[in-house]
C-alpha positions in Angstrom: -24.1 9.7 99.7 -21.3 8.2 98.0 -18.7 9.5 95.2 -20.1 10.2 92.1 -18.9 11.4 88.5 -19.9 14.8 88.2 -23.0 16.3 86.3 -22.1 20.1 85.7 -24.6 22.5 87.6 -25.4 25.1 85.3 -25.9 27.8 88.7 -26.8 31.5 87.9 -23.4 32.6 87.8 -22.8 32.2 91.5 -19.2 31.4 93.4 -19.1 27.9 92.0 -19.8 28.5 88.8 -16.9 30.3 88.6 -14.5 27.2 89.7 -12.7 25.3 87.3 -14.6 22.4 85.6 -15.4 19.5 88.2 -14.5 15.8 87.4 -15.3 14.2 90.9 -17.5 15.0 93.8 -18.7 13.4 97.1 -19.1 13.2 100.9 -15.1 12.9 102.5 -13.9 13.1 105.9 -11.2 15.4 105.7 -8.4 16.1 108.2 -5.9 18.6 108.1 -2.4 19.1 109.8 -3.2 21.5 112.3 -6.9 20.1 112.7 -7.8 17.6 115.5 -11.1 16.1 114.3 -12.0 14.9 110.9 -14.7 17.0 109.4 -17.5 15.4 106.5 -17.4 17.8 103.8 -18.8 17.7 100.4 -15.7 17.4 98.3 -15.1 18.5 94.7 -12.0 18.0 92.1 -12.0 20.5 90.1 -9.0 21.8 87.8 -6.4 20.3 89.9 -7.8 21.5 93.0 -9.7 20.3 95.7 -12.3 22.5 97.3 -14.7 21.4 100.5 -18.5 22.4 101.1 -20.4 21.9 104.1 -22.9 20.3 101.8 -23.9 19.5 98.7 -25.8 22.3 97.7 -23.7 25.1 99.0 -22.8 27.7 96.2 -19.8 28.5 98.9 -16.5 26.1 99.6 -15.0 27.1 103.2 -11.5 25.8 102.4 -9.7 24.8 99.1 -6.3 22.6 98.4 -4.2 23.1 95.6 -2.5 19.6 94.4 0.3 21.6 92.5 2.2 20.7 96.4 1.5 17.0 95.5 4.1 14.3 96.8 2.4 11.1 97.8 -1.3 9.5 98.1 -1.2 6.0 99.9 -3.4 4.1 101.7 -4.3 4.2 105.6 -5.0 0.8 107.2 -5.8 2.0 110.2 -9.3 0.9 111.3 -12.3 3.5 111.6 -15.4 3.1 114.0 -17.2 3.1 110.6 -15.6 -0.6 109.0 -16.9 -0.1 105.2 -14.8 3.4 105.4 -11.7 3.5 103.8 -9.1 6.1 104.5 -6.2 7.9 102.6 -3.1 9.9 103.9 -2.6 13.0 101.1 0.8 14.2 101.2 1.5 17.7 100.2 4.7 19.9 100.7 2.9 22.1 103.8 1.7 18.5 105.6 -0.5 15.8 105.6 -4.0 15.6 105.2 -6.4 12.5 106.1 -9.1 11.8 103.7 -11.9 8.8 104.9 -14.0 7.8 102.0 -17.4 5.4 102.5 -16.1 2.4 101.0 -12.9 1.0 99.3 -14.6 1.4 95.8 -15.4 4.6 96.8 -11.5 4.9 97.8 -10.0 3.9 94.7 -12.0 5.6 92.1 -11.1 9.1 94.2 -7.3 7.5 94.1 -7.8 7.1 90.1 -9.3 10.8 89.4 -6.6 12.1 91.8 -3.8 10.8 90.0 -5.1 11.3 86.8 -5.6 14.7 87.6 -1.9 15.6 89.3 -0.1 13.6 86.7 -1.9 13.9 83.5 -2.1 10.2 83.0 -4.9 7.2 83.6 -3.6 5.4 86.7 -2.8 1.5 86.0 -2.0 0.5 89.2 -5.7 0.8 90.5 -8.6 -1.9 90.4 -10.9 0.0 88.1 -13.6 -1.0 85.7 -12.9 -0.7 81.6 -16.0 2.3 82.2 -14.3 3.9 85.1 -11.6 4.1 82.9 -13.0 5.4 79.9 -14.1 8.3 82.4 -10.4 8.8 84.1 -9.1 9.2 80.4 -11.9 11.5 79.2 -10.6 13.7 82.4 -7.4 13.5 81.6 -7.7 15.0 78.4 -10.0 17.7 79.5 -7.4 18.6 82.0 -4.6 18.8 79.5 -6.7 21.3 77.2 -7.9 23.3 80.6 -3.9 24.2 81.0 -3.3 24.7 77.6 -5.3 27.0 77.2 -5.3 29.0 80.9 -3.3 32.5 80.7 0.0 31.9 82.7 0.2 34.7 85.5 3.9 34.9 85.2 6.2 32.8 82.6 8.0 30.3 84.5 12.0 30.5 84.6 13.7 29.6 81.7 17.2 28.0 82.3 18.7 29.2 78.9 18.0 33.1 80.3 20.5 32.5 83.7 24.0 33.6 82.3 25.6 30.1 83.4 29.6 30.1 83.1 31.8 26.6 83.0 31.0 23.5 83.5 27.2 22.6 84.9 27.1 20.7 87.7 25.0 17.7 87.8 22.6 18.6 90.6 21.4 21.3 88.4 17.4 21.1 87.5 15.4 23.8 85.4 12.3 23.3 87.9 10.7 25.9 89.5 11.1 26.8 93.7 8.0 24.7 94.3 9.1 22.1 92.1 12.1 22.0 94.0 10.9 20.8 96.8 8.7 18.3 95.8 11.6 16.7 94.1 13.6 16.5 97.6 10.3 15.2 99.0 9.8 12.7 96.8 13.7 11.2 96.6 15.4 11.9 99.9 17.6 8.8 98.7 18.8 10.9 95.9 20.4 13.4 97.9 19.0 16.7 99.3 20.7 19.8 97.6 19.9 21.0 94.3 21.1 23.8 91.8 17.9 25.5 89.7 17.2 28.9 88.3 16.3 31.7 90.6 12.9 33.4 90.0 14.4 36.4 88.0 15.5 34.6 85.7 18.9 36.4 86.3 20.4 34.6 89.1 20.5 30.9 90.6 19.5 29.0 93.9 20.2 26.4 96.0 17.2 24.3 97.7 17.4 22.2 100.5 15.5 20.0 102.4 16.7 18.4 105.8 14.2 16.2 108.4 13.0 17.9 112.0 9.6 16.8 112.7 9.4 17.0 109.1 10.5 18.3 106.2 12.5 22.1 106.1 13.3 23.7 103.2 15.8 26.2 102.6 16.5 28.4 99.7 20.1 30.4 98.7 20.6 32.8 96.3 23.7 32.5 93.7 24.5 35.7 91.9 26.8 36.2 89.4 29.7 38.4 89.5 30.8 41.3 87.1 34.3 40.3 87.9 33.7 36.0 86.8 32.8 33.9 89.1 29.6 33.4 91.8 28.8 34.7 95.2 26.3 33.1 97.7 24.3 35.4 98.9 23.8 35.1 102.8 25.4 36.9 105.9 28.6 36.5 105.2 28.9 36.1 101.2 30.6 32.9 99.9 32.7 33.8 96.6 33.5 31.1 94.3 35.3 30.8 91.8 32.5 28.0 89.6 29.2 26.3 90.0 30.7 23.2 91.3 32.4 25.3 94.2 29.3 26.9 95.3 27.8 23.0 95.1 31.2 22.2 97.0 31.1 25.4 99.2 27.5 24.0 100.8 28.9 20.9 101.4 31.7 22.0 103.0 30.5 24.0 105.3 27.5 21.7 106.3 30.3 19.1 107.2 28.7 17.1 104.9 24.8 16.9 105.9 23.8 19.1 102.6 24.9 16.3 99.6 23.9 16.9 95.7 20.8 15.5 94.3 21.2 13.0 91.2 18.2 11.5 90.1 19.4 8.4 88.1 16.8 8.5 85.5 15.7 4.8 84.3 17.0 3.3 81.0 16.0 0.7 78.4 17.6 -3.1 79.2 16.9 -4.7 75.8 17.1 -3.1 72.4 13.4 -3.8 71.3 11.9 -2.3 67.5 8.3 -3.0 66.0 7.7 -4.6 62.8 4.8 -5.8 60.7 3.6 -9.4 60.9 4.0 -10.8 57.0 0.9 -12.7 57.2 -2.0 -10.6 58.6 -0.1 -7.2 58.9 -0.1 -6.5 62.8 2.8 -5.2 64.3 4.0 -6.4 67.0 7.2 -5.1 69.4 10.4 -7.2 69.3 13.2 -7.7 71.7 16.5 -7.6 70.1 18.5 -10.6 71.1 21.3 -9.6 73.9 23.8 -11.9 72.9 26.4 -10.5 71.2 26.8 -11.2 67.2 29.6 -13.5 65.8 32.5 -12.3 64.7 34.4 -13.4 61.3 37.4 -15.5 61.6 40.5 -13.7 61.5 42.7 -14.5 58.6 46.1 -15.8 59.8 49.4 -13.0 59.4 51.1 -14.1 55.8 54.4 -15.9 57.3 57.4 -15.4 54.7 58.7 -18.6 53.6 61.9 -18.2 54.3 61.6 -17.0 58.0 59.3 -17.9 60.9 58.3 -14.3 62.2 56.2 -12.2 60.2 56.9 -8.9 61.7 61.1 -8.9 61.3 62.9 -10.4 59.1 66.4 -11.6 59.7 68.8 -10.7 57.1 70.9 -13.2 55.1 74.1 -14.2 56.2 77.1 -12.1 54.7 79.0 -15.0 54.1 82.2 -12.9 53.6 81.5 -11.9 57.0 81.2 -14.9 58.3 83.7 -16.3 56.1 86.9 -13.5 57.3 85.8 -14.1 61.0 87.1 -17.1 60.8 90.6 -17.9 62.0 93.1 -18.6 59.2 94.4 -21.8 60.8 95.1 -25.1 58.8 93.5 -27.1 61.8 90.5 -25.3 62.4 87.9 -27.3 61.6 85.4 -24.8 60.7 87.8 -23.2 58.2 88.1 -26.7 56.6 84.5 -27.1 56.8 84.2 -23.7 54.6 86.8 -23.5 52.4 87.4 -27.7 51.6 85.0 -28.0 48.3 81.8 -30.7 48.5 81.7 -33.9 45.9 79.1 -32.1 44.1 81.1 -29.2 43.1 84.3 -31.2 42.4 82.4 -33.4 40.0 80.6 -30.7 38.4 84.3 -29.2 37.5 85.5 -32.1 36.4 82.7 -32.2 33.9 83.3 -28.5 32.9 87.2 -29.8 32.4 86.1 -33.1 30.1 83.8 -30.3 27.8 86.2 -28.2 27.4 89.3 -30.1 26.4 86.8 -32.3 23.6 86.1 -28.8 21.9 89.4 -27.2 21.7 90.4 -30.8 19.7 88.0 -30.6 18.1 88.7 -26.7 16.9 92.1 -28.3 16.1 
């Protein structure tokens, strides 16, 4: 029997009526970490949660996994005695586990209700009908409203109540311990140390991941001190005297193996903006142009006339300056250059002289 969408059983009020709401059920062979054989169990998604039956009409599941541990779902190419199966590897946080589905259809529509159920969005990098979907979206919102409106056993963390003093480092992340991990999981090229809150909400820790066989996780406690300062809390307490010395502190004494995590989150290349279509209305998403706008011609500095650099201006010539330094010889030619009158000024005193003798005769 192959995957199907789900048609709620409306059971008298036995153990599976008591699940969560199922979006997805069918036959899988299932595999787990520890497990050496893959087992065919009737498989249902429901909630975010995947719970196995020996069959179909067992009121009873004989193991459950929780998704919340989520890091990767891929493909497995290896070949199965059975060649219309198609197999996935399931990656959680505790191990992998190897699902075989009848057919690739089969395959991919589990792939689409899986990721729309871990991630709260409809999956566009799968080969799905527009009806399949129309069904993936339609879970996808029933999901959403399922959380919203579960009671939350315990309030999660909240990063503003951890009495943080100085300067943040950038490895911090207000994510909770499982959270943690999955993050490391999910970029080891990121680094594999992070800061977040601590449980109480009164203190911090450190998670780290490092490879052996697999993935192991670590988790330090930073406290606070009455005094200033932080303290990690292991054998031998750590005091330091900042967050970024209890980030350094961890590197240090790993000899560099532990190194901070920074997630590079992804940023817009273009400017782009939406605007209406003038002529039938429909607006449509622009891309700004990248090169960069003209600039005005500057206006050229105001020169004075009289000199050829506009930010100083030489002062005149003092010509009795110039006129004393020069040496009172007779045969100095620069003195009879200044003090020897030009044609111009002799003439205009002889014209002065010619005026001035014609009216005093003719006073007389």
């Amino acid at each position: 029997m192959a995957a199907a969408p789900v048609r709620q059983r409306s059971g008298p009020g036995g153990p599976r009526a008591q699940l969560p709401p199922c979006y997805y059920e069918g036959y899988l062979e299932k595999r787990g970490p520890k497990e050496k054989a893959s087992i065919r169990l009737w498989t249902c998604l429901c909630g975010n949660s995947l719970y196995f039956f020996n069959n179909a009409k067992d009121t009873h599941y004989v193991e459950k996994l929780d998704l919340s541990g989520f890091v990767s779902l891929k493909d497995d190419c290896s070949r199965d005695r059975n060649l219309e199966a198609a197999r996935l590897i399931l990656r959680m946080k505790d191990g992998e586990t190897k699902l075989t589905a009848p057919n690739l259809e089969s395959r991919e529509l589990w792939k689409g209700f899986l990721y729309s159920v871990i991630d709260l969005n409809v999956p566009s990098c799968l080969t799905l009908l527009p009806g399949q979907l129309q069904m993936l979206k339609e879970v996808v919102d029933k999901e959403r409203s399922r959380r919203r409106t579960r009671t939350p056993t315990r309030a999660p963390p909240s990063p503003l109540s951890v009495p943080l003093v100085g300067e943040i480092p950038p490895c911090f992340r207000p994510v909770s311990r499982t959270e943690a991990e999955v993050l490391l999981e999910r970029h080891p090229d990121c680094g594999n140390m992070l800061l977040r809150p601590g449980r109480d909400g009164c203190s911090l820790a450190v998670t780290t991941r490092q490879d052996l066989n697999g993935s192991v996780f670590r988790h330090y406690r930073v406290t606070q001190r009455d005094q200033g300062g932080y303290v990690i809390d292991v054998e031998n307490p750590i005091p330091c005297a900042t967050l970024h010395e209890v980030i350094d502190a961890l590197v240090e004494k790993t000899a560099g193996t532990l190194q901070p995590f920074l997630l590079e989150e992804p940023y817009e290349e273009n400017i782009t903006y939406v605007s209406a279509n003038d002529e039938n209305g429909e607006r449509i998403l622009h891309t700004a142009p990248s090169s960069p706008l003209p600039k005005a011609p500057a206006l050229p500095p105001k020169q004075d006339r009289w000199c050829s650099s506009p930010l100083s201006r030489s002062p005149a010539p003092d010509r009795r300056i110039l006129t004393s330094a020069v040496p009172a010889s007779p045969t100095n030619p620069m003195r009879r250059l200044i003090l020897s009158p030009s044609p111009l000024a002799h003439t205009l005193n002889e014209e002065l002289k010619l005026k001035l003798e014609k009216r005093r005769a003719s006073q007389e």
